[in-house]
TORTORKOL-642072 format. One record per residue (C-alpha): residue number from 1; residue in one letter; x, y, z. Coordinates in Angstrom, 2 decimals. Layout:
# residues N
{rec NUM, 'a', {X, Y, Z}} ...
//
This chain:
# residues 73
{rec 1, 'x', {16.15, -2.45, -44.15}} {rec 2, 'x', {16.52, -3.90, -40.52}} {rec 3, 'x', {18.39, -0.79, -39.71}} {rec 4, 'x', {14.99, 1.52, -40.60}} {rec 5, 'x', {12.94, -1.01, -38.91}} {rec 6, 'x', {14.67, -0.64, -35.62}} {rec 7, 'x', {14.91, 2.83, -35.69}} {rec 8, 'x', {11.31, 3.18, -36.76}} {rec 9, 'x', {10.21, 1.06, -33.61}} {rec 10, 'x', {12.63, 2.66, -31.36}} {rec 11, 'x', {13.55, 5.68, -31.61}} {rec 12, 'x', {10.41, 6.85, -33.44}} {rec 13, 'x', {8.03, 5.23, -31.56}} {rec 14, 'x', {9.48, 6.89, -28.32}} {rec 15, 'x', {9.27, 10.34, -29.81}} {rec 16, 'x', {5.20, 9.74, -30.69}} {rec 17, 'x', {4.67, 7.93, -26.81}} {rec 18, 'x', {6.20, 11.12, -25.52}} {rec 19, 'x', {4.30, 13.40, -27.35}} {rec 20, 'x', {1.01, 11.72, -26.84}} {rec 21, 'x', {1.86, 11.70, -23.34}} {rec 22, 'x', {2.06, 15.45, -23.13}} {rec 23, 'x', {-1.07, 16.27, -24.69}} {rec 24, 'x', {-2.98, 13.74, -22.15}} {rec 25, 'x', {-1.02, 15.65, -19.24}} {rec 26, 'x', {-1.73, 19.01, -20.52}} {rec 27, 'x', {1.98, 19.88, -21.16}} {rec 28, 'x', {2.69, 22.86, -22.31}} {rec 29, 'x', {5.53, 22.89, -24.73}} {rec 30, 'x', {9.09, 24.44, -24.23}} {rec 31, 'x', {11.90, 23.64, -26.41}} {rec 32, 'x', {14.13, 23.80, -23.42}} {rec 33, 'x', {12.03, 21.77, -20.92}} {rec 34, 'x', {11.32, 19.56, -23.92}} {rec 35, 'x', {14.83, 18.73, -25.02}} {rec 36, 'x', {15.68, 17.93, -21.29}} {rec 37, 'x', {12.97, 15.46, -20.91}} {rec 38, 'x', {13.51, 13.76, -23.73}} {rec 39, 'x', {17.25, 13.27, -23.41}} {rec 40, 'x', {15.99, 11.89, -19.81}} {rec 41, 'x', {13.64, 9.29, -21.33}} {rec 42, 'x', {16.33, 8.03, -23.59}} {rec 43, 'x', {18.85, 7.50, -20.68}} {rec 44, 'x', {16.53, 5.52, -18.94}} {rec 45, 'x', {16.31, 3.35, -21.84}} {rec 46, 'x', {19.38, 2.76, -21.05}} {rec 47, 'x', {18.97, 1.24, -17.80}} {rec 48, 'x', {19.42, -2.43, -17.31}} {rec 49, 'x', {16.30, -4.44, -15.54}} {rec 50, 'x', {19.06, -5.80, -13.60}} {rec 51, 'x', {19.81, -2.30, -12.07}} {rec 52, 'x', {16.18, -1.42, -10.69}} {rec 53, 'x', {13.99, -2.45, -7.93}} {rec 54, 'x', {10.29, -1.15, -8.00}} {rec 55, 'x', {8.62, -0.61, -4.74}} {rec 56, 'x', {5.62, -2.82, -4.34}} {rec 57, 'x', {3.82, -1.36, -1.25}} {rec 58, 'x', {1.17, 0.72, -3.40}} {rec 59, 'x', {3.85, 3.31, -4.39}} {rec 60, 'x', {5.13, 3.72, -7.86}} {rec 61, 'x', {8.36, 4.12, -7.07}} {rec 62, 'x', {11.26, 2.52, -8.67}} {rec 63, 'x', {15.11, 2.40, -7.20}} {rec 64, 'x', {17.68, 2.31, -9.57}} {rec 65, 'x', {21.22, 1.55, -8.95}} {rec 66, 'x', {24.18, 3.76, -10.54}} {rec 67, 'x', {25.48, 2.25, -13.40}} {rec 68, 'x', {28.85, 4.61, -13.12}} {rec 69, 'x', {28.96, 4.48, -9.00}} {rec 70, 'x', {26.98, 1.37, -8.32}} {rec 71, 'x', {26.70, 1.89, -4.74}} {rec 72, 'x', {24.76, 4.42, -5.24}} {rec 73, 'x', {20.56, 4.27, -5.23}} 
//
């Protein structure tokens, strides 16, 4: 049961955010495009807190650190 749970709230509930965030955008679908993007939003899951710094001038930009070179931004 906790197993369904978790990947009810997680997994599903990213698929739904991401397709509700589509239609608001006007997205027009692709399978292609589509698969991309949503690998994409599940790597940056991924990402620890630890490894990003957002940019607080007025921007919405985020820096995140390499988790396989970490030097890298």
């Amino acid at each position: 049961m906790d197993w369904f749970i978790y990947h009810l709230v997680d997994d599903v509930f990213t698929h739904y955010w991401y397709g509700v965030q589509s239609k608001i955008f006007g997205y027009i679908r692709s399978k292609k495009c589509e698969a991309i993007v949503t690998s994409v939003v599940f790597w940056a899951r991924d990402i620890s807190f630890t490894n990003v710094l957002l940019y607080l001038d007025g921007d919405d930009i985020a820096f995140a650190m390499s988790c396989n070179h970490p030097p890298k931004v």
